[in-house]
PDB file of N, H, CA, C and O in Angstrom:
ATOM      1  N   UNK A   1       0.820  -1.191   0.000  1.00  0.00           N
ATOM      2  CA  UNK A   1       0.000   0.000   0.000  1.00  0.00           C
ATOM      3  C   UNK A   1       0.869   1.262   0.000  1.00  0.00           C
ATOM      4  O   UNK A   1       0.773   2.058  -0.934  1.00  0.00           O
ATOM      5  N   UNK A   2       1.780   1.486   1.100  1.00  0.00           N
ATOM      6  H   UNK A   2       1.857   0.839   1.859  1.00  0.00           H
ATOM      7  CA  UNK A   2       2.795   2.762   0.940  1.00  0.00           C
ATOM      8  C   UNK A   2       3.452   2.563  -0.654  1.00  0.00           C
ATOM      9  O   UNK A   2       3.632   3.442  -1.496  1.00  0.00           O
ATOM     10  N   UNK A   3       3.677   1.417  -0.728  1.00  0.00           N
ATOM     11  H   UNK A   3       3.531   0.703  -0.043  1.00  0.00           H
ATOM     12  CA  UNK A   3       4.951   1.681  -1.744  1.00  0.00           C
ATOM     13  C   UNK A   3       3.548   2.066  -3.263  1.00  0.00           C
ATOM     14  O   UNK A   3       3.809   3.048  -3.958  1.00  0.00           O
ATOM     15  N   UNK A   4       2.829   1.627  -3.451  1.00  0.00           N
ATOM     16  H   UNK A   4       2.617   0.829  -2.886  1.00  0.00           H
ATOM     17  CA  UNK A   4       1.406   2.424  -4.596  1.00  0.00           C
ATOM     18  C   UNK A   4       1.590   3.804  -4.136  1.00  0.00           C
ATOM     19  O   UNK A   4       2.111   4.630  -4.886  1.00  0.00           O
ATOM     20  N   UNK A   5       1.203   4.108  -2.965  1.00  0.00           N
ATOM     21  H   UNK A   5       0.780   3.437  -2.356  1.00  0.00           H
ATOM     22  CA  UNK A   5       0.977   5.613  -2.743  1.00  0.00           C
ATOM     23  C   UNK A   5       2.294   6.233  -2.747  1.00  0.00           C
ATOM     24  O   UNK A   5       2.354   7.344  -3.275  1.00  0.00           O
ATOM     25  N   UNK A   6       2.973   5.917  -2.438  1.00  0.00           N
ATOM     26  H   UNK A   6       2.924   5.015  -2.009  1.00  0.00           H
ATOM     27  CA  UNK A   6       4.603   6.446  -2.718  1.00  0.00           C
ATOM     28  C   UNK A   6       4.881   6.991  -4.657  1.00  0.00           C
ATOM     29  O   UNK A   6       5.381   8.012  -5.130  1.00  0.00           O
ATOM     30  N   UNK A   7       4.285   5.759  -5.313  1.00  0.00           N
ATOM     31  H   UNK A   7       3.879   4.929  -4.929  1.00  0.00           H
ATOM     32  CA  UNK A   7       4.745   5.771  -6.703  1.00  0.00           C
ATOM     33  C   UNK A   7       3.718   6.633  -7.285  1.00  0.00           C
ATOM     34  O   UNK A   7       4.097   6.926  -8.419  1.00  0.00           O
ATOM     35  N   UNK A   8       2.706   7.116  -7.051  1.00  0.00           N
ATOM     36  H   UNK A   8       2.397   6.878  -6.130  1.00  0.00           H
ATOM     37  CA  UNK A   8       1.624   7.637  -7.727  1.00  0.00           C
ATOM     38  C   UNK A   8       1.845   9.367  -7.048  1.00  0.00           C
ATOM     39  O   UNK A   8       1.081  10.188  -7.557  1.00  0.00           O
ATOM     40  N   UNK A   9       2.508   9.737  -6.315  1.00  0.00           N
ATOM     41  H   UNK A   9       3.128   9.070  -5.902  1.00  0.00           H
ATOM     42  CA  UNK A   9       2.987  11.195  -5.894  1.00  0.00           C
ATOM     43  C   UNK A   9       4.120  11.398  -6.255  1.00  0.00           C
ATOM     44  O   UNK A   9       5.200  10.917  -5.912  1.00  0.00           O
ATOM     45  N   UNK A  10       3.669  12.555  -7.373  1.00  0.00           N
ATOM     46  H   UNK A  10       2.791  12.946  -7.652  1.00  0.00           H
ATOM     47  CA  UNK A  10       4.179  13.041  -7.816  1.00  0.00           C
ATOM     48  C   UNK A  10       5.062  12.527  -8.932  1.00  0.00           C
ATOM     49  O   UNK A  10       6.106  13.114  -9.217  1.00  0.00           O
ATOM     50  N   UNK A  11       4.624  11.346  -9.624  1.00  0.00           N
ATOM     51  H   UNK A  11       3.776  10.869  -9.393  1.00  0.00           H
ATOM     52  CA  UNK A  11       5.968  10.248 -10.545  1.00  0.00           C
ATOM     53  C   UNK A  11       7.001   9.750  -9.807  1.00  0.00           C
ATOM     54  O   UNK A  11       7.363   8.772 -10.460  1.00  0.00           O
ATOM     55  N   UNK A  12       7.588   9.818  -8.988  1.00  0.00           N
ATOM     56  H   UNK A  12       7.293  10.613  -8.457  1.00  0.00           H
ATOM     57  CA  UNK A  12       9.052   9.938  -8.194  1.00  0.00           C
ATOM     58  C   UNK A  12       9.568   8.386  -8.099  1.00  0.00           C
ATOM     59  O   UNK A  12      10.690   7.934  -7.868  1.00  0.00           O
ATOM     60  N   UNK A  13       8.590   7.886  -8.308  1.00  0.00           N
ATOM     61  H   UNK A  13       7.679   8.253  -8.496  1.00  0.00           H
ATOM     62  CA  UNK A  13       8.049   6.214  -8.142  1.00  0.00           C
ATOM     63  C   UNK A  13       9.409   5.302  -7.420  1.00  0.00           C
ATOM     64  O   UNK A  13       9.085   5.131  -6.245  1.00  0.00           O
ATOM     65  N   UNK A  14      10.634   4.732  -7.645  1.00  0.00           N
ATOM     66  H   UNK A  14      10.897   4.871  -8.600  1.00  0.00           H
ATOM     67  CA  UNK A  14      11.626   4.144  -7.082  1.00  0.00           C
ATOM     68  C   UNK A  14      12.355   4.952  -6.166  1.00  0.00           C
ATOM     69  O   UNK A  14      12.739   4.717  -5.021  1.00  0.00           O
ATOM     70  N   UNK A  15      12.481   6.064  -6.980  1.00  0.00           N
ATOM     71  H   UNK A  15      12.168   6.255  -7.911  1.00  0.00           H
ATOM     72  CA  UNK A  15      13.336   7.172  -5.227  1.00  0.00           C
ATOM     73  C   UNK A  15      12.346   7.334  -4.220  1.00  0.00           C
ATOM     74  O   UNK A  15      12.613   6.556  -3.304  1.00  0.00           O
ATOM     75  N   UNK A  16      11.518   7.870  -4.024  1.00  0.00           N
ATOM     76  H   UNK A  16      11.302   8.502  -4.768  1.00  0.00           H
ATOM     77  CA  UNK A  16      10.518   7.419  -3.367  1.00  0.00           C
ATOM     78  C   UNK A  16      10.313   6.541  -2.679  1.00  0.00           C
ATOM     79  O   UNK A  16       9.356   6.812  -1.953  1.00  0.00           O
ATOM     80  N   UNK A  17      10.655   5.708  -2.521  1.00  0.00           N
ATOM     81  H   UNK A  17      11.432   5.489  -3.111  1.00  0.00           H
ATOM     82  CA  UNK A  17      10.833   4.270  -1.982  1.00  0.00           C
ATOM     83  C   UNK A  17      12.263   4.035  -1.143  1.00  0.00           C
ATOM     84  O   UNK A  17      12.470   3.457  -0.076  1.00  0.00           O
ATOM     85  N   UNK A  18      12.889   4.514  -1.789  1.00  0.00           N
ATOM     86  H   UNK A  18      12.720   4.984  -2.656  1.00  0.00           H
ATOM     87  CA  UNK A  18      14.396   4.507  -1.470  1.00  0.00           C
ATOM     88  C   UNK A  18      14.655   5.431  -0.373  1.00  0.00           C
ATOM     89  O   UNK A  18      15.119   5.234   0.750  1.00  0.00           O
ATOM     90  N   UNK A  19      14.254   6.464  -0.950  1.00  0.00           N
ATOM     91  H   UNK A  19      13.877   6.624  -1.862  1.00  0.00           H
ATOM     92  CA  UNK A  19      14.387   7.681   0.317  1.00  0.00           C
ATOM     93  C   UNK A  19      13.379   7.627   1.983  1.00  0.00           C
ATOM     94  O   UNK A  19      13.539   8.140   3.090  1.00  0.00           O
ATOM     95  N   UNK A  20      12.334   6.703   1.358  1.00  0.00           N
ATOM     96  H   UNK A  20      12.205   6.285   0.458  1.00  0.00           H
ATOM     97  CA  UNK A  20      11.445   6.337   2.745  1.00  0.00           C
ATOM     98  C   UNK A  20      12.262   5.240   3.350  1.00  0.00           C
ATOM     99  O   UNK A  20      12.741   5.406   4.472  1.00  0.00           O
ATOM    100  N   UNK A  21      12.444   4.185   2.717  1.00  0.00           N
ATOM    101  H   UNK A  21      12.055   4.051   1.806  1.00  0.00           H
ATOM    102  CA  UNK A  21      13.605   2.901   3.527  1.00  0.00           C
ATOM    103  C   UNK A  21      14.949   3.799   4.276  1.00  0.00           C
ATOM    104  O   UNK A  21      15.474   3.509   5.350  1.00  0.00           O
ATOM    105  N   UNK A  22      15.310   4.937   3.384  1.00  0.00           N
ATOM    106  H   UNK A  22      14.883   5.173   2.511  1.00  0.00           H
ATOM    107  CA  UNK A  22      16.927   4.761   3.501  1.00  0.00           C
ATOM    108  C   UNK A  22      16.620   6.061   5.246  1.00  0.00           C
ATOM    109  O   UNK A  22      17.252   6.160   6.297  1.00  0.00           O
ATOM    110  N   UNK A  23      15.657   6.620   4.832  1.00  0.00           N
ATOM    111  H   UNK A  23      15.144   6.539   3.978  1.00  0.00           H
ATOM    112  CA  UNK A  23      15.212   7.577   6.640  1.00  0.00           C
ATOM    113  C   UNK A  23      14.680   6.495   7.459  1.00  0.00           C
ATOM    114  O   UNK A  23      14.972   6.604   8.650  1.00  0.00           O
ATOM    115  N   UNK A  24      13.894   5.360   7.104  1.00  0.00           N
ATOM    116  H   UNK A  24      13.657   5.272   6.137  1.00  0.00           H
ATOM    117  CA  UNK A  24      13.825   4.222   8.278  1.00  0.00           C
ATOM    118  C   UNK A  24      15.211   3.471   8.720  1.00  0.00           C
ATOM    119  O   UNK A  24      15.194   2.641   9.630  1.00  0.00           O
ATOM    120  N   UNK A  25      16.020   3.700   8.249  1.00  0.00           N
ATOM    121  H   UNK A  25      16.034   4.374   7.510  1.00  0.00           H
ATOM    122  CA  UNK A  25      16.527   2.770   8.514  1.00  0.00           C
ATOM    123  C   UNK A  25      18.023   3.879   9.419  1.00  0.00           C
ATOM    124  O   UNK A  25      18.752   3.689  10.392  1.00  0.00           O
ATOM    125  N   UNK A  26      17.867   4.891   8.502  1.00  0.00           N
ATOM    126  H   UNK A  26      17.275   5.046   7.711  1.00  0.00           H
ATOM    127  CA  UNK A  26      18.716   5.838  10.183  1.00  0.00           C
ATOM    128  C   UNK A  26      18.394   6.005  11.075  1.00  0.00           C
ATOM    129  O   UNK A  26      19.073   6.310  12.055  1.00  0.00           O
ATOM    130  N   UNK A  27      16.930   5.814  10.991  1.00  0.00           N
ATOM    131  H   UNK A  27      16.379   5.565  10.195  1.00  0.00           H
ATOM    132  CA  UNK A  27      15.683   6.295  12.350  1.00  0.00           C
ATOM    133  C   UNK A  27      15.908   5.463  13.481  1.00  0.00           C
ATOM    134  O   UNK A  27      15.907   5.739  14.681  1.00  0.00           O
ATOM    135  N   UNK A  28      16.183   3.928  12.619  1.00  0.00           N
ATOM    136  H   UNK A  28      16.184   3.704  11.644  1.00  0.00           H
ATOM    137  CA  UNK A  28      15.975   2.808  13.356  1.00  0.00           C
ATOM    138  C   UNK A  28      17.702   2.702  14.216  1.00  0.00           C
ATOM    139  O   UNK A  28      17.854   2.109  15.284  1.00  0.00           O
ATOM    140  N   UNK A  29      18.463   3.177  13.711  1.00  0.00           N
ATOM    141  H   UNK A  29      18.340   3.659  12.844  1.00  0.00           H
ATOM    142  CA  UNK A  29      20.138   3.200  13.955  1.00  0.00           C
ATOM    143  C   UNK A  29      20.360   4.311  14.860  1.00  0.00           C
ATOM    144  O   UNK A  29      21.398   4.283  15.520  1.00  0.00           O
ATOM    145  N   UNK A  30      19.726   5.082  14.972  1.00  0.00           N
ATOM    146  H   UNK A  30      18.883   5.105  14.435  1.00  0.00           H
ATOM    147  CA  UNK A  30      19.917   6.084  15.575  1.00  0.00           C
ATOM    148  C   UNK A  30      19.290   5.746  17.106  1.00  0.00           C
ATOM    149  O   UNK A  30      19.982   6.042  18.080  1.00  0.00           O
ATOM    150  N   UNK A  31      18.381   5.317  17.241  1.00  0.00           N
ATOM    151  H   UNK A  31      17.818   5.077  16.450  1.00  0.00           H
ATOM    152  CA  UNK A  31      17.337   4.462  18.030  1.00  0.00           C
ATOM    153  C   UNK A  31      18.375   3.577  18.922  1.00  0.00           C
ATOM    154  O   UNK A  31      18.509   3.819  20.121  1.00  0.00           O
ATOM    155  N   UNK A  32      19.147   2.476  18.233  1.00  0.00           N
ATOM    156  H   UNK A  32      19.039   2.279  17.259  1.00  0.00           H
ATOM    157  CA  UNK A  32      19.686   1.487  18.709  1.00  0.00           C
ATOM    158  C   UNK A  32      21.023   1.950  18.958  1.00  0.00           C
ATOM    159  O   UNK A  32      21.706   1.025  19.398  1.00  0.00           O
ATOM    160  N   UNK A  33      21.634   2.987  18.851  1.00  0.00           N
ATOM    161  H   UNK A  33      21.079   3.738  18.494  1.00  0.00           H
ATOM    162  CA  UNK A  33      22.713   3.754  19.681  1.00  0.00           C
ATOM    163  C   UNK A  33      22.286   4.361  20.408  1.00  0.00           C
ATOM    164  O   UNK A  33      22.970   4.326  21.431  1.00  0.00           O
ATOM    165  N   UNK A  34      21.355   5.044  20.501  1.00  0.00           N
ATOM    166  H   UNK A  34      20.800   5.072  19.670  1.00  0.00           H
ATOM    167  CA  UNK A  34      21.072   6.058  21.511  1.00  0.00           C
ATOM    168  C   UNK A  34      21.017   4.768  22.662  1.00  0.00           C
ATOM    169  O   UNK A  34      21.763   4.814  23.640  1.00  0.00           O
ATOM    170  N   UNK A  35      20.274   3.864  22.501  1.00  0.00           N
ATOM    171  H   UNK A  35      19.668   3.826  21.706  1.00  0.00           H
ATOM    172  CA  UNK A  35      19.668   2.895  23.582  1.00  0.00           C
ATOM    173  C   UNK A  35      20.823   2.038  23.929  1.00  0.00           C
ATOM    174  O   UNK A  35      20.666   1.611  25.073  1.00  0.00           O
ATOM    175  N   UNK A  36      22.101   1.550  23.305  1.00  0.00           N
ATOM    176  H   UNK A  36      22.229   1.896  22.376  1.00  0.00           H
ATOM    177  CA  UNK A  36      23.274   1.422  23.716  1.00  0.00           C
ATOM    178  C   UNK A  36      24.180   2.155  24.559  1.00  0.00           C
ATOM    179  O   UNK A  36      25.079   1.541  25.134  1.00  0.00           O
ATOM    180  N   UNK A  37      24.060   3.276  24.687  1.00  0.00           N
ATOM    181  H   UNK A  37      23.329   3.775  24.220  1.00  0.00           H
ATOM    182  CA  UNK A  37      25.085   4.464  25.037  1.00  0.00           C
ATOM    183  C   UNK A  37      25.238   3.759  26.785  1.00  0.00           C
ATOM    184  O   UNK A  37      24.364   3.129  27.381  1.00  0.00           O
ATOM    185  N   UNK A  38      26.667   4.131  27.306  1.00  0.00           N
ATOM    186  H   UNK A  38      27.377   4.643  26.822  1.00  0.00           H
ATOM    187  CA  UNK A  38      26.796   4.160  28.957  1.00  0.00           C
ATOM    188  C   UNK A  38      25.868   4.862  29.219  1.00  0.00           C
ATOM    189  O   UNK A  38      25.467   5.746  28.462  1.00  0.00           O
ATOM    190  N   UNK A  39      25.287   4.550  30.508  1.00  0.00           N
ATOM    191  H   UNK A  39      25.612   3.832  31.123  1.00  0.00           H
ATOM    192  CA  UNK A  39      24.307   5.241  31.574  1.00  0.00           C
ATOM    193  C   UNK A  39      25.180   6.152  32.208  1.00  0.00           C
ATOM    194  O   UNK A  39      24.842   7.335  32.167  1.00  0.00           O
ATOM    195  N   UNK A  40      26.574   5.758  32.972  1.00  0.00           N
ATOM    196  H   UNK A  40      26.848   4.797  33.005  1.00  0.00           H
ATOM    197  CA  UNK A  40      27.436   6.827  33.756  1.00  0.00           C
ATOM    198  C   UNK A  40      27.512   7.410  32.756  1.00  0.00           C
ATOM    199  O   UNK A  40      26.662   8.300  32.755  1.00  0.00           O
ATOM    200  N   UNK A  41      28.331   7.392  31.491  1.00  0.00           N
ATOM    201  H   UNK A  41      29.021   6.669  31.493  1.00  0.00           H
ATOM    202  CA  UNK A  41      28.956   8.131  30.896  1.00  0.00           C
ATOM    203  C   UNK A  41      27.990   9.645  30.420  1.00  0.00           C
ATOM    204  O   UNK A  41      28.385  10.808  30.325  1.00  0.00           O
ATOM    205  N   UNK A  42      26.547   9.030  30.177  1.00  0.00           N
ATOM    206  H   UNK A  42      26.227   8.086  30.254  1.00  0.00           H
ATOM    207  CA  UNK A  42      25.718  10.157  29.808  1.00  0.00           C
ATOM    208  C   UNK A  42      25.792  10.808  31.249  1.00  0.00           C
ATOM    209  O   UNK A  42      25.909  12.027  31.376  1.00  0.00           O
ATOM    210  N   UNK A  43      25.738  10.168  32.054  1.00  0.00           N
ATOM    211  H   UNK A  43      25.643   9.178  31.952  1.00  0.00           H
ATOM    212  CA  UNK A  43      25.373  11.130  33.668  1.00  0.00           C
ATOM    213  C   UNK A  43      26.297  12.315  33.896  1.00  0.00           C
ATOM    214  O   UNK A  43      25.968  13.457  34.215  1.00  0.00           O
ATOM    215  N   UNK A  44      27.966  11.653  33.591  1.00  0.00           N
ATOM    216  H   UNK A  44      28.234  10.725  33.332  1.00  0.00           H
ATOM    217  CA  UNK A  44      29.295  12.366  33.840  1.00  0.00           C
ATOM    218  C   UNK A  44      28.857  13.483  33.151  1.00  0.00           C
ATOM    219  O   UNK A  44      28.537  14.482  33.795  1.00  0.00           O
ATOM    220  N   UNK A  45      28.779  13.471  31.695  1.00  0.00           N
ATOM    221  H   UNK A  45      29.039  12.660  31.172  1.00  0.00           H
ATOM    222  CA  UNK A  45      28.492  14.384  30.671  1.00  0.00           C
ATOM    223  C   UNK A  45      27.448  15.345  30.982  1.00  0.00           C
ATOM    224  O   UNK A  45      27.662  16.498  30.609  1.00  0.00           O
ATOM    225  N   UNK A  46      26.229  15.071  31.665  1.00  0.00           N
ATOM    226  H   UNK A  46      26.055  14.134  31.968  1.00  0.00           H
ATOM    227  CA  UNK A  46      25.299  15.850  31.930  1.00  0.00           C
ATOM    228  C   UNK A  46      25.307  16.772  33.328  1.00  0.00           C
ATOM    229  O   UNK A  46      24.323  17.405  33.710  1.00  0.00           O
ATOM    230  N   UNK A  47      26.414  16.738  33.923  1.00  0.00           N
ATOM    231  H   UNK A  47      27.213  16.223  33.613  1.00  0.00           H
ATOM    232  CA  UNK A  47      26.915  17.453  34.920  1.00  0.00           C
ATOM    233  C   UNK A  47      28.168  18.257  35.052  1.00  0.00           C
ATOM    234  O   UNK A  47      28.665  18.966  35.927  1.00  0.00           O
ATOM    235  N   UNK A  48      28.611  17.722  33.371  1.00  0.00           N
ATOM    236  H   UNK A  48      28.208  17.146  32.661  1.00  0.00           H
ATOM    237  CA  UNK A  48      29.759  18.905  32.976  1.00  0.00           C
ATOM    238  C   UNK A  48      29.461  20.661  33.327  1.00  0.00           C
ATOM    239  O   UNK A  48      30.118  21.413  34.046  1.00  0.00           O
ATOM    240  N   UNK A  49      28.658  20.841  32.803  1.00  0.00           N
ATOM    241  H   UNK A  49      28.124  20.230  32.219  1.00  0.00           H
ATOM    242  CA  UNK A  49      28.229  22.604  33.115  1.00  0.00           C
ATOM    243  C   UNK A  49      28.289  22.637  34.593  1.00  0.00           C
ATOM    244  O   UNK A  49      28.880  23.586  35.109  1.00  0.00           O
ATOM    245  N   UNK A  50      27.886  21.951  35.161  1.00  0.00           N
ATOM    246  H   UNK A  50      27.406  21.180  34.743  1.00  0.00           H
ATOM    247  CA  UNK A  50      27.571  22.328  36.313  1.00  0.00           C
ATOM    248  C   UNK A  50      28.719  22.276  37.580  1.00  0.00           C
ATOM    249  O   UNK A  50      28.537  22.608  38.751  1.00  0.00           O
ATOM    250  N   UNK A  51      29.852  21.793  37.001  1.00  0.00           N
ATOM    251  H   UNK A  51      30.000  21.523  36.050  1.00  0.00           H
ATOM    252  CA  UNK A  51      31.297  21.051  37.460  1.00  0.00           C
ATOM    253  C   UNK A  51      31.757  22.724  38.109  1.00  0.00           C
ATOM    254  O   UNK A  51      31.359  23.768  37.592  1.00  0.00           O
ATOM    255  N   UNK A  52      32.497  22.667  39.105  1.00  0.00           N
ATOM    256  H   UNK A  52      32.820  21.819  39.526  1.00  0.00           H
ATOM    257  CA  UNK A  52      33.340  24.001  38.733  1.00  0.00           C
ATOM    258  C   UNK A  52      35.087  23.226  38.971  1.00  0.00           C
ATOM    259  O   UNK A  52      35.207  22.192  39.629  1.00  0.00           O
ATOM    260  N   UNK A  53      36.385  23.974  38.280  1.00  0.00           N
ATOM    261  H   UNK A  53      36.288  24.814  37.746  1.00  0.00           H
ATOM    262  CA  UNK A  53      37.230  23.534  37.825  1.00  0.00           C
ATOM    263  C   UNK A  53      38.300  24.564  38.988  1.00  0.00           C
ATOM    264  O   UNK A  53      38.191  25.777  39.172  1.00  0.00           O
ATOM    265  N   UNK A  54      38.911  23.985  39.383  1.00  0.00           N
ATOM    266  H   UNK A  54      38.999  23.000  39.234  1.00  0.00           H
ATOM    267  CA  UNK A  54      39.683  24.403  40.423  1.00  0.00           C
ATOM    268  C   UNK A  54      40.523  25.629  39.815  1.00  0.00           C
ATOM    269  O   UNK A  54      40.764  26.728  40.316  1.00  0.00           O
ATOM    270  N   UNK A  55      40.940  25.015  38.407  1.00  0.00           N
ATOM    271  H   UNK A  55      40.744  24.123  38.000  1.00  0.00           H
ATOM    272  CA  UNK A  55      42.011  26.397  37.571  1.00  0.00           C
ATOM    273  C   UNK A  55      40.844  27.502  37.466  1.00  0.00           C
ATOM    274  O   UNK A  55      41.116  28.647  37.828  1.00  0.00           O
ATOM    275  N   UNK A  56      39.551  27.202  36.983  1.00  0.00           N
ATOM    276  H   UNK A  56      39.330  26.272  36.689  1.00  0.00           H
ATOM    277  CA  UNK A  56      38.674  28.739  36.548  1.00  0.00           C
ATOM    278  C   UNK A  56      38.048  29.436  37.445  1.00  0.00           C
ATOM    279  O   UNK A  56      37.474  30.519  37.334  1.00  0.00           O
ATOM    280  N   UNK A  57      38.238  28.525  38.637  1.00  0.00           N
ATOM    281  H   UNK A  57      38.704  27.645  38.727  1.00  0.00           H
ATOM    282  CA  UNK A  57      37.415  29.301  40.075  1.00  0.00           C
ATOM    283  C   UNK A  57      38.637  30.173  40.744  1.00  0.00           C
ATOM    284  O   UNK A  57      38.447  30.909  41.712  1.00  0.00           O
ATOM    285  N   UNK A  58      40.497  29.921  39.821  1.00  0.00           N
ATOM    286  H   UNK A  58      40.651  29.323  39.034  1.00  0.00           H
ATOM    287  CA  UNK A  58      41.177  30.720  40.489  1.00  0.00           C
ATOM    288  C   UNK A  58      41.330  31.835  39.696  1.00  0.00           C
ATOM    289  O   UNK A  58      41.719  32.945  40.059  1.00  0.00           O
ATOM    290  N   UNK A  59      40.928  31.400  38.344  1.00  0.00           N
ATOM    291  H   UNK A  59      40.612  30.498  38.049  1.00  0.00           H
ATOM    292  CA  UNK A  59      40.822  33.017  37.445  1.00  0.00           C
ATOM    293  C   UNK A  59      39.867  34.230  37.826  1.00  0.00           C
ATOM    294  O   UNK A  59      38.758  34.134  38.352  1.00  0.00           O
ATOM    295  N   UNK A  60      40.614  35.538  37.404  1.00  0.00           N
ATOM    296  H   UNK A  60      41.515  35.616  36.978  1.00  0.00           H
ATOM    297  CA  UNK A  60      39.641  36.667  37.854  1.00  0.00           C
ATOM    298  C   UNK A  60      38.424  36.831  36.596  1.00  0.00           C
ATOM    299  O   UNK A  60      38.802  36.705  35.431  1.00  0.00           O
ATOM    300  N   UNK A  61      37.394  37.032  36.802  1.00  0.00           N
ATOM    301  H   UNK A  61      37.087  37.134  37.748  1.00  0.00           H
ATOM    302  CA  UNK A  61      36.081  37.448  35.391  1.00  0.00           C
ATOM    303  C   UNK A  61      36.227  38.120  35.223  1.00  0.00           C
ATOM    304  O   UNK A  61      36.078  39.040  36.028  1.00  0.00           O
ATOM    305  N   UNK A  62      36.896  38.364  33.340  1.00  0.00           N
ATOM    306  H   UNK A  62      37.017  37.617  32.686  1.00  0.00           H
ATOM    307  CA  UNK A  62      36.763  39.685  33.149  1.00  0.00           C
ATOM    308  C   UNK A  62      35.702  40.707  32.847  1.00  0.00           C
ATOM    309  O   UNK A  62      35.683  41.934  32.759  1.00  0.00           O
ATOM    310  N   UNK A  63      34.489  39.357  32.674  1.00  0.00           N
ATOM    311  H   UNK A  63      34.505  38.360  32.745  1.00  0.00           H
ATOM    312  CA  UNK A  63      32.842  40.318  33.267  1.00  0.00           C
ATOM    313  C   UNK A  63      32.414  41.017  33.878  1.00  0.00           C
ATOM    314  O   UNK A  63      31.465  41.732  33.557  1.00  0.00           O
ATOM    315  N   UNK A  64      33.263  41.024  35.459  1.00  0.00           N
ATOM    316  H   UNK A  64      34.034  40.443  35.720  1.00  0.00           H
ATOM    317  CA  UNK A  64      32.564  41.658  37.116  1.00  0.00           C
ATOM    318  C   UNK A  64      33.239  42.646  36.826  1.00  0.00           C
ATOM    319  O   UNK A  64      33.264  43.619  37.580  1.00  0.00           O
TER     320      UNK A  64
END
């Protein structure tokens, strides 16, 4: 059924097809890394900003 309605918009008929598989199938990859990734490692990472660094807490701001 997609792949009829795919070919009948607009003529495009085989790319069309190609270009719907070839975004499922990053969709689906993208999916199965994200869901692989370390748990710490995202945690470490998500508390970077919030870190303070012994060298930049001894620098003066040249903001204030």
């Amino acid at each position: 059924m997609i792949k009829d309605v795919i070919e009948h918009v607009g003529g495009i008929g085989l790319y069309g097809m190609v270009s719907l598989l070839l975004f499922f199938a990053v969709f689906v990859g993208v999916l199965v890394w994200a869901f692989r990734l370390d748990r710490a490692r995202l945690d470490s990472a998500a508390r970077l900003p919030l870190e303070t660094d012994s060298v930049n807490s001894r620098k003066e701001d040249p903001h204030e």
